[in-house]
MMTF fields as JSON, N, C-alpha, C and O atoms, coordinates in Angstrom:
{
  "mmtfVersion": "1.0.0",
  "mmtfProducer": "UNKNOWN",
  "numBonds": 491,
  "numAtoms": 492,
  "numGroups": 123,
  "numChains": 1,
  "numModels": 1,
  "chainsPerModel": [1],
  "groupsPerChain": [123],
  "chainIdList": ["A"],
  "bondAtomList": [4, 2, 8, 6, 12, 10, 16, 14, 20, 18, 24, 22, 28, 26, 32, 30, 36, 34, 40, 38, 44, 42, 48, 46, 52, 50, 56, 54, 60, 58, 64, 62, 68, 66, 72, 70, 76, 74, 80, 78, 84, 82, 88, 86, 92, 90, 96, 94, 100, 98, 104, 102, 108, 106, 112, 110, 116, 114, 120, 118, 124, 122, 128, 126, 132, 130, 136, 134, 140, 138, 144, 142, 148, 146, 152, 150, 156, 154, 160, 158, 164, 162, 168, 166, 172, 170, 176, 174, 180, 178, 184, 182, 188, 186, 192, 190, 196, 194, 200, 198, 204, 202, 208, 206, 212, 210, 216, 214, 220, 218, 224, 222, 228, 226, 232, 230, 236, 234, 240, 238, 244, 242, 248, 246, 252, 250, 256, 254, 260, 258, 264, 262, 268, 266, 272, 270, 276, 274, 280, 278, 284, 282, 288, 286, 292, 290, 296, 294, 300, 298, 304, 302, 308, 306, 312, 310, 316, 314, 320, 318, 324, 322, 328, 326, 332, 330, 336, 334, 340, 338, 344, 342, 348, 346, 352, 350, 356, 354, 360, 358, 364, 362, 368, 366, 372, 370, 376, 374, 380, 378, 384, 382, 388, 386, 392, 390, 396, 394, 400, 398, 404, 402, 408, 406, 412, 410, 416, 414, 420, 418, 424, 422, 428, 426, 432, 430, 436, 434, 440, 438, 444, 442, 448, 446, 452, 450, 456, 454, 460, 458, 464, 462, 468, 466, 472, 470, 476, 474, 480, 478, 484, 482, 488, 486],
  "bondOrderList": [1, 1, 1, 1, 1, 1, 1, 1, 1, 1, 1, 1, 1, 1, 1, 1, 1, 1, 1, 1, 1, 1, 1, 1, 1, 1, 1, 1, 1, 1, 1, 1, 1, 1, 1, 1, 1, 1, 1, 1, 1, 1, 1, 1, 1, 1, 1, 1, 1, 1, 1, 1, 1, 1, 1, 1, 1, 1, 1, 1, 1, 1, 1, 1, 1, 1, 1, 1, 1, 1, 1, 1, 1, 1, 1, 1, 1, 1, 1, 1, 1, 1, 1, 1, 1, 1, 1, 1, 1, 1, 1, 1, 1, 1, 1, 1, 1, 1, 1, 1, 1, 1, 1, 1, 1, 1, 1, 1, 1, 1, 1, 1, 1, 1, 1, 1, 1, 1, 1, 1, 1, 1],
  "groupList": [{"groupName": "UNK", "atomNameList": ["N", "CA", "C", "O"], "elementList": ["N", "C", "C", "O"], "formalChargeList": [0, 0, 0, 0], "bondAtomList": [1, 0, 2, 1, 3, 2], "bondOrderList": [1, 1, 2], "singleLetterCode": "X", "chemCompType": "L-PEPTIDE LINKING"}],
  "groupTypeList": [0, 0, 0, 0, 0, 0, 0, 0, 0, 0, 0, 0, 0, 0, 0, 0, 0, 0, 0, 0, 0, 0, 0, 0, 0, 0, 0, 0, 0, 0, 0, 0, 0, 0, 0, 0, 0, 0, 0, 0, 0, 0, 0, 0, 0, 0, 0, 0, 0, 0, 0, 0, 0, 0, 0, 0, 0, 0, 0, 0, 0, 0, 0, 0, 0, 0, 0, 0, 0, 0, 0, 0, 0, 0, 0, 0, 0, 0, 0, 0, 0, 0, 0, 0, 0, 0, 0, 0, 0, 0, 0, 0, 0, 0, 0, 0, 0, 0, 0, 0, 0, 0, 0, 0, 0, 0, 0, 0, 0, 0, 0, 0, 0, 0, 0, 0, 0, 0, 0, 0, 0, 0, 0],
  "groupIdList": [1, 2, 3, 4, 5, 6, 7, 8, 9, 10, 11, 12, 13, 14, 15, 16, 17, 18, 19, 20, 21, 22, 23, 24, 25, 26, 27, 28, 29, 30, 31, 32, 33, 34, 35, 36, 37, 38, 39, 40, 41, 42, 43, 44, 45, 46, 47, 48, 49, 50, 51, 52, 53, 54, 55, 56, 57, 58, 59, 60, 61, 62, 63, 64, 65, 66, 67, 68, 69, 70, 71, 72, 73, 74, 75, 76, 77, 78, 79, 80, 81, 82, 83, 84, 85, 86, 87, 88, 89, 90, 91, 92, 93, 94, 95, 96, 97, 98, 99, 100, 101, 102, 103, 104, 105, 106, 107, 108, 109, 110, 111, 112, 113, 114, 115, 116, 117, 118, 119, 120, 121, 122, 123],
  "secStructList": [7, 3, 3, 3, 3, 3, 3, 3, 3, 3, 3, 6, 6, 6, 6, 6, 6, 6, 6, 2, 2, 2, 2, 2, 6, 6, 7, 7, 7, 7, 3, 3, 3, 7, 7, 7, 7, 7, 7, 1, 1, 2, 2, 2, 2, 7, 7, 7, 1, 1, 7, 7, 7, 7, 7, 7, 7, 7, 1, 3, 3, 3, 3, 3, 3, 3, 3, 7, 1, 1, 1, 7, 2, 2, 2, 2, 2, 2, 2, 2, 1, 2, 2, 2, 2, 2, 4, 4, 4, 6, 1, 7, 7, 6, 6, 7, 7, 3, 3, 3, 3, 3, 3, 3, 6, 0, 0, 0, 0, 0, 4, 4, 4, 4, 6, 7, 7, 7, 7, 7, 7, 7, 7],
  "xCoordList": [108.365, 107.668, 108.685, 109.419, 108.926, 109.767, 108.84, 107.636, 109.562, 108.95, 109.952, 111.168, 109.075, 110.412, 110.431, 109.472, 111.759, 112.273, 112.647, 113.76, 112.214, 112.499, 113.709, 113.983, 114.154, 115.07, 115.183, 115.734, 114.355, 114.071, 115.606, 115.846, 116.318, 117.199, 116.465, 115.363, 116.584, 116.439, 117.324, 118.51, 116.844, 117.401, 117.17, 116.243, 118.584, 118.113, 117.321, 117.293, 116.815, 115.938, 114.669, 113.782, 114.496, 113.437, 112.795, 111.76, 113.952, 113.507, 112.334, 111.862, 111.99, 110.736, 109.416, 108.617, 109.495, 108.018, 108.032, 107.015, 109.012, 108.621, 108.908, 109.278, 108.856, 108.625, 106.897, 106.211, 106.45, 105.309, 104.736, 103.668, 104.711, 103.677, 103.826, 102.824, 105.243, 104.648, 103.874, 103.072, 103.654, 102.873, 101.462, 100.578, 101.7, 99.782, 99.524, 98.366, 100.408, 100.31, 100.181, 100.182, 100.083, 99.638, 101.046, 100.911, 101.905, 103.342, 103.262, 102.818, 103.654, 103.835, 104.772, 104.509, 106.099, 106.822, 107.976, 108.094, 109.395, 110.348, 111.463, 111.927, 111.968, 113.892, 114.478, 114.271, 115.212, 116.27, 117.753, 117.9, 118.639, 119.755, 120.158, 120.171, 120.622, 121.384, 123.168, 123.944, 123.345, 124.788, 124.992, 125.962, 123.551, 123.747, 124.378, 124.336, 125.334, 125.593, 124.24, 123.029, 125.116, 124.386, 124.273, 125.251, 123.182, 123.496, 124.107, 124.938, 124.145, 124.63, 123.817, 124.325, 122.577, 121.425, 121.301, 120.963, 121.612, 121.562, 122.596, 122.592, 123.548, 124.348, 124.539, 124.943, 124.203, 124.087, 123.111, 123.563, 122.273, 121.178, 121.811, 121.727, 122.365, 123.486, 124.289, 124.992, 124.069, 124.775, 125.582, 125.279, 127.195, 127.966, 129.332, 129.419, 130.115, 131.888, 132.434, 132.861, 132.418, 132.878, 131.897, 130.786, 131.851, 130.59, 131.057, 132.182, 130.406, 130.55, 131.454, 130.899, 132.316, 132.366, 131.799, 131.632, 131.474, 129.745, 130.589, 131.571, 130.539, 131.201, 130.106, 129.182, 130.717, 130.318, 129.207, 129.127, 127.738, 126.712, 127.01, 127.663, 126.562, 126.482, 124.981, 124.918, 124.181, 123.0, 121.9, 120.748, 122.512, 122.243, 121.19, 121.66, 120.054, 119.071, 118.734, 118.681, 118.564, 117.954, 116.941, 117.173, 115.299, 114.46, 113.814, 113.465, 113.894, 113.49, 112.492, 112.235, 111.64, 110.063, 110.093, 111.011, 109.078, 109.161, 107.012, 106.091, 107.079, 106.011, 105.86, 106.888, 104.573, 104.149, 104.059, 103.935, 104.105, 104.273, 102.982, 102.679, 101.974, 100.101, 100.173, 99.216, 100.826, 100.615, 100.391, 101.202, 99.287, 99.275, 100.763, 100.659, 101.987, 103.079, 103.023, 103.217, 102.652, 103.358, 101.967, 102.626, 100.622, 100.253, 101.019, 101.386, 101.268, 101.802, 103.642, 104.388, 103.735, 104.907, 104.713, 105.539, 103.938, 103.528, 102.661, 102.347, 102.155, 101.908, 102.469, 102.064, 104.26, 105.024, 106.001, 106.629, 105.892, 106.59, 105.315, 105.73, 104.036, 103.78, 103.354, 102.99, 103.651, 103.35, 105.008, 105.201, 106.122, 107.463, 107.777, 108.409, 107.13, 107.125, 106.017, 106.597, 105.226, 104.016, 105.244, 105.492, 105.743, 106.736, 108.026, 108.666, 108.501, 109.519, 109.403, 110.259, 108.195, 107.584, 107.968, 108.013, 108.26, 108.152, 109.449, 109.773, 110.009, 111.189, 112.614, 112.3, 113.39, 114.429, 114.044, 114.005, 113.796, 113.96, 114.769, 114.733, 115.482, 116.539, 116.21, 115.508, 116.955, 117.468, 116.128, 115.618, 115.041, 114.471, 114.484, 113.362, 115.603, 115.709, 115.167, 115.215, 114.669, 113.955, 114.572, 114.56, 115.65, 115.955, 114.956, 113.852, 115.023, 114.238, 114.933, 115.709, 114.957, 115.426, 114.253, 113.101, 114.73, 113.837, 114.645, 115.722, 113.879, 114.445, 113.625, 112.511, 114.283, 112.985, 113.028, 114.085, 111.635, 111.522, 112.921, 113.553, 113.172, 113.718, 115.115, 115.553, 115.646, 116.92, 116.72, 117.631, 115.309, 115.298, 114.569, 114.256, 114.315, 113.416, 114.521, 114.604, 115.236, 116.063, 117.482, 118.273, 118.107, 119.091, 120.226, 121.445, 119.038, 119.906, 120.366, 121.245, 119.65, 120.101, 121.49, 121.991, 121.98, 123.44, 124.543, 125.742, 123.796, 124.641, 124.296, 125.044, 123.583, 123.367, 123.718, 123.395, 124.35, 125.075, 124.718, 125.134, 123.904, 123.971, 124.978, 125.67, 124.917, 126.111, 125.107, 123.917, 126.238, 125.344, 126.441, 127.662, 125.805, 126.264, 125.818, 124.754, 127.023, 126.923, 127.652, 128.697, 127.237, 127.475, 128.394, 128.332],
  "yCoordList": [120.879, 119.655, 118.522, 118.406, 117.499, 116.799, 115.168, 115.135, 114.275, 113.475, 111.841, 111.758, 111.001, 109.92, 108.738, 108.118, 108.732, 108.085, 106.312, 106.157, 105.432, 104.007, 103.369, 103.879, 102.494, 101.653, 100.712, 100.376, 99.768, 98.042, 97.548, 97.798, 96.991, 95.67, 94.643, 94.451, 93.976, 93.435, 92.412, 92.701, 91.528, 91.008, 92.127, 92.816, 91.847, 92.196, 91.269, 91.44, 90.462, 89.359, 89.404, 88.678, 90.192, 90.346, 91.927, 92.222, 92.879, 94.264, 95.003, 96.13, 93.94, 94.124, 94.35, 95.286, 93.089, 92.335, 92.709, 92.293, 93.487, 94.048, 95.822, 96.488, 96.268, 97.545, 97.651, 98.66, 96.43, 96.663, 96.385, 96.987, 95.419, 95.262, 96.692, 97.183, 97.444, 98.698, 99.301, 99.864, 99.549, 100.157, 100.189, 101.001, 98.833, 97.689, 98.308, 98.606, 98.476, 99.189, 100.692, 101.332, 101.223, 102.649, 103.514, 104.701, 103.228, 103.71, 104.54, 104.044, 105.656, 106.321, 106.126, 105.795, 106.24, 106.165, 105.481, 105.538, 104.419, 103.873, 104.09, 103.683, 104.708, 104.443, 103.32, 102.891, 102.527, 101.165, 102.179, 103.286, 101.532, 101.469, 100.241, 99.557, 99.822, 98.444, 98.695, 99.596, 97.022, 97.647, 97.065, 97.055, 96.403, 96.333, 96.842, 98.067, 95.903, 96.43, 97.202, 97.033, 98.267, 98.546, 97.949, 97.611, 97.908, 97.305, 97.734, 98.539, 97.603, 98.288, 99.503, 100.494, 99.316, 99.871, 101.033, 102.187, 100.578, 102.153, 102.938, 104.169, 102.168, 102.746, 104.011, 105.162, 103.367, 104.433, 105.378, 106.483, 105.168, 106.348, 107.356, 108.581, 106.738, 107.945, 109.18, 109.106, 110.342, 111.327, 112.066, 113.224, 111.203, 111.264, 111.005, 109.987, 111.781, 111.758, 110.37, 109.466, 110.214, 109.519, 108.456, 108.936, 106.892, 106.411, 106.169, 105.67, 106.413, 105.743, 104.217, 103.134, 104.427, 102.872, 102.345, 102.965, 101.376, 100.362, 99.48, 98.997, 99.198, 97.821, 96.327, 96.273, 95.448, 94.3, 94.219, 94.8, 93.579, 93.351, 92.376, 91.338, 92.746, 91.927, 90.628, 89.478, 91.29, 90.564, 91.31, 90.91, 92.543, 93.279, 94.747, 95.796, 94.624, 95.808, 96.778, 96.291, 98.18, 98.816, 99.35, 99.685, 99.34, 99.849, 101.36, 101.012, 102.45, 103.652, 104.103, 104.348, 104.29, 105.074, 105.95, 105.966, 107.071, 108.219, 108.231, 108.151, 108.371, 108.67, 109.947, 110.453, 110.518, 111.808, 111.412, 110.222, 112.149, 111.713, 111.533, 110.792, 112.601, 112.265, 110.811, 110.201, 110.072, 108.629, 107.725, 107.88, 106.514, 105.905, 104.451, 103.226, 105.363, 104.443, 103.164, 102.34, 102.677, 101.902, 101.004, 100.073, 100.773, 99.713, 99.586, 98.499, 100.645, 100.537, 99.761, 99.334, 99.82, 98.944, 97.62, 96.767, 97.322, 95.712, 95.635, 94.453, 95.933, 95.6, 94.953, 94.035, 95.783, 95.432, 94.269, 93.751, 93.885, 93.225, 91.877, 90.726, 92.096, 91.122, 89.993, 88.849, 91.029, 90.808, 90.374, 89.798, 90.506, 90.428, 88.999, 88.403, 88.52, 87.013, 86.659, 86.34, 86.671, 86.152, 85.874, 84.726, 86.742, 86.488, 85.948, 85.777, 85.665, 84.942, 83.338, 82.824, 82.869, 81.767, 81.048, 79.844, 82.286, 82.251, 82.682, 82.227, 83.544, 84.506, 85.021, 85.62, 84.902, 85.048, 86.732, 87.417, 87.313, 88.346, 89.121, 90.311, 88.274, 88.921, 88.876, 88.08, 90.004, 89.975, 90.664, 90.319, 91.795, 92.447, 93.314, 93.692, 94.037, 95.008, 96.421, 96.852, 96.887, 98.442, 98.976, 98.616, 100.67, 101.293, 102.322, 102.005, 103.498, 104.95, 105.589, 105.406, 106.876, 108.452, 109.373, 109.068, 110.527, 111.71, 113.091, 113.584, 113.512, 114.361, 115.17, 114.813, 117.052, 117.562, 117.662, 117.479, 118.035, 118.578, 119.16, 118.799, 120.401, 121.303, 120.394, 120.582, 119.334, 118.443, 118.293, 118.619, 117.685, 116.955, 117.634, 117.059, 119.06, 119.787, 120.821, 121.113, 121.098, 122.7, 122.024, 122.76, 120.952, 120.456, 120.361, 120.529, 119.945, 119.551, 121.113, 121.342, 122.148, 123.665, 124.141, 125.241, 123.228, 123.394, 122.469, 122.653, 121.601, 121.108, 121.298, 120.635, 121.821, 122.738, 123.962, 124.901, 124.002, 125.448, 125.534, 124.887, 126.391, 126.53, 127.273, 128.229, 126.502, 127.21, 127.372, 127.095, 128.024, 128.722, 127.954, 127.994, 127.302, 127.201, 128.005, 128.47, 128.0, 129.041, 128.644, 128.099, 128.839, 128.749, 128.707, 128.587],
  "zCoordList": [112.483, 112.828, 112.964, 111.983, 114.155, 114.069, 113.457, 113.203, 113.37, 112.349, 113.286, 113.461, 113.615, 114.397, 112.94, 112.481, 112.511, 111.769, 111.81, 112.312, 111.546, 111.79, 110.682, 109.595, 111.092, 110.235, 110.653, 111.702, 109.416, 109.603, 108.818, 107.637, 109.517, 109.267, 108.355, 108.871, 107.339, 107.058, 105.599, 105.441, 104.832, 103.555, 102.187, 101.759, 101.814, 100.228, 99.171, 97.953, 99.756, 99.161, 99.656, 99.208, 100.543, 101.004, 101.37, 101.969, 100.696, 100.963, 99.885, 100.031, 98.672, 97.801, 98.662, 98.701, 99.362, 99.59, 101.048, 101.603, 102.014, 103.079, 102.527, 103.494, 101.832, 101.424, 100.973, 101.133, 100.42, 99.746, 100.868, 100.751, 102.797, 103.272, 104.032, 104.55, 104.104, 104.779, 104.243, 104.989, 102.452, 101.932, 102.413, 102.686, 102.38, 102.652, 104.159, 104.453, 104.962, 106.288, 106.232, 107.284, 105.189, 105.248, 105.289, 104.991, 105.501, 105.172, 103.845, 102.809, 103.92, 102.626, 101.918, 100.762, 102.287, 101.843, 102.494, 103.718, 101.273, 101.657, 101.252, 100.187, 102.005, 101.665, 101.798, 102.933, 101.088, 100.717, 100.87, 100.352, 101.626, 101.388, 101.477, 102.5, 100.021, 100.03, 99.781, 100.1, 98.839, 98.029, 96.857, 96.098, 96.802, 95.412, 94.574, 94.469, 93.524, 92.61, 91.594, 91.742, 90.328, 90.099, 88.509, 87.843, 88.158, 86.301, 85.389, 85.809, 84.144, 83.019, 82.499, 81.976, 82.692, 82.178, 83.345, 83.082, 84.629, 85.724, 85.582, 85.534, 85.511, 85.284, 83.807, 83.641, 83.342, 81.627, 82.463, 82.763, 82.727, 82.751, 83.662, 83.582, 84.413, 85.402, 84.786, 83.778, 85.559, 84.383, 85.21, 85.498, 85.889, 86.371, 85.395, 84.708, 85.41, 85.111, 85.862, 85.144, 87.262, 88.235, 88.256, 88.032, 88.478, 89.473, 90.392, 90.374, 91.566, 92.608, 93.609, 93.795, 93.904, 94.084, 95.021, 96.071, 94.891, 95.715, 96.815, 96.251, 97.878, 98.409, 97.742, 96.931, 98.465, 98.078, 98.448, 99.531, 97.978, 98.495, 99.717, 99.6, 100.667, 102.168, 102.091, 102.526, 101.508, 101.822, 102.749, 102.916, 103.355, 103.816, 103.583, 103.144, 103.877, 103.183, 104.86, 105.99, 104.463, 105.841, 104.771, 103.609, 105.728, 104.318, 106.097, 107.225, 105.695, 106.54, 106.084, 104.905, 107.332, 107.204, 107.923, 108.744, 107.914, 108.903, 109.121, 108.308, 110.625, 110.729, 111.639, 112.09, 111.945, 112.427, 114.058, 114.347, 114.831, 116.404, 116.984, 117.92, 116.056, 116.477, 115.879, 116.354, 115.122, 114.581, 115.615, 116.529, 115.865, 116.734, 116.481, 116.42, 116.398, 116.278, 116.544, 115.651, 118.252, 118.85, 117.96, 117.497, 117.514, 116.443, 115.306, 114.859, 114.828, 113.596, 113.733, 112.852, 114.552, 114.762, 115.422, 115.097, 116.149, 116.716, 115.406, 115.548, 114.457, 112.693, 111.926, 111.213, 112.125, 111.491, 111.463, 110.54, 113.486, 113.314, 113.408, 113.544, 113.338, 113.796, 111.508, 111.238, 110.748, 109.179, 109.035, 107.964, 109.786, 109.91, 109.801, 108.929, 111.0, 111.825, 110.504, 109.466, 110.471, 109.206, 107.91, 107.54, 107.481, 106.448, 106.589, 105.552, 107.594, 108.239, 107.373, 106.653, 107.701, 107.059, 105.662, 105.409, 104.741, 103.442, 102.549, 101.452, 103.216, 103.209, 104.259, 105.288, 104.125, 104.885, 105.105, 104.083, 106.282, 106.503, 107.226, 107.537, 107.434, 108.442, 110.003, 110.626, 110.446, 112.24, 112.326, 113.392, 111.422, 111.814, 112.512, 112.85, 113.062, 113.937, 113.229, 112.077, 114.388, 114.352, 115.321, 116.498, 114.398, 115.301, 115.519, 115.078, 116.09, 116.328, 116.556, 117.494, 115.598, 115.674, 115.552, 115.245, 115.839, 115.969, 114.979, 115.313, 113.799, 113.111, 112.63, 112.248, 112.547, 112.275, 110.987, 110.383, 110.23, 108.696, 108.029, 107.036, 109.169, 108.269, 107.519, 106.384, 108.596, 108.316, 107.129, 106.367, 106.503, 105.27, 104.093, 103.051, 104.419, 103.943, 102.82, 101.627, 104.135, 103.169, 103.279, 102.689, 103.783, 103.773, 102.564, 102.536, 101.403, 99.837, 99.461, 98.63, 100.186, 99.561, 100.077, 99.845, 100.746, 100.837, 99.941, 99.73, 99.588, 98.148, 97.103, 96.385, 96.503, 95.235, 95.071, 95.799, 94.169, 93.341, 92.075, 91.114, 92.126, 90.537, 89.743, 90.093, 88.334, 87.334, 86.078, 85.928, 85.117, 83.954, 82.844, 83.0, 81.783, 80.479, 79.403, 78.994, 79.092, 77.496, 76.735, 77.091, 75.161, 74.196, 73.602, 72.378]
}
């Protein structure tokens, strides 16, 4: 099943409260990639040797949705941008740009089974 993938441009000051109106738009689900740093407290809970090193926060948020191709998309995107411009008002939201890709299941489905290995501890 292929699945067309979006990625809203937007603020890290504003990637809360436009994650929650995709919700309000029936969006299931949201991916954030920011750069935020991360806290003291995420950091502990992390159960890494190494962390990561982060670049500098830009100000910069991409928040990604995926919808189904029977989806009547093209509302659900004049939705988005039109609750976009509505919040513009109130909130810095950024450039707003929406890109579009096309990716199937299996990419995101059986993908992680090539980076997992399992190992065995003993005693």
């Amino acid at each position: 099943m292929k699945w067309n993938k979006f990625r809203l441009k937007t603020t890290t000051e504003a990637e809360d409260i436009v994650s929650s109106m995709l919700m309000d738009l029936g969006i299931q689900g949201v991916e954030i990639e920011d750069k935020i740093p991360l806290t003291q407290s995420d950091k502990e809970q992390m159960f890494v040797d190494i962390l990561p090193e982060v670049e500098a926060d830009d100000g910069v948020a991409y928040l990604s949705f995926y919808l189904e191709p029977e989806e009547d998309q093209e509302k659900i995107l004049s939705d988005v941008r039109r609750e976009l411009e509505e919040m513009s008002a109130y909130v810095d939201v950024g450039e707003c740009l929406i890109e579009e890709s096309e990716t199937e299941d299996v990419d995101w489905v059986n993908n992680w089974k090539q980076y997992f290995h399992q190992f065995y501890v003993d005693d």
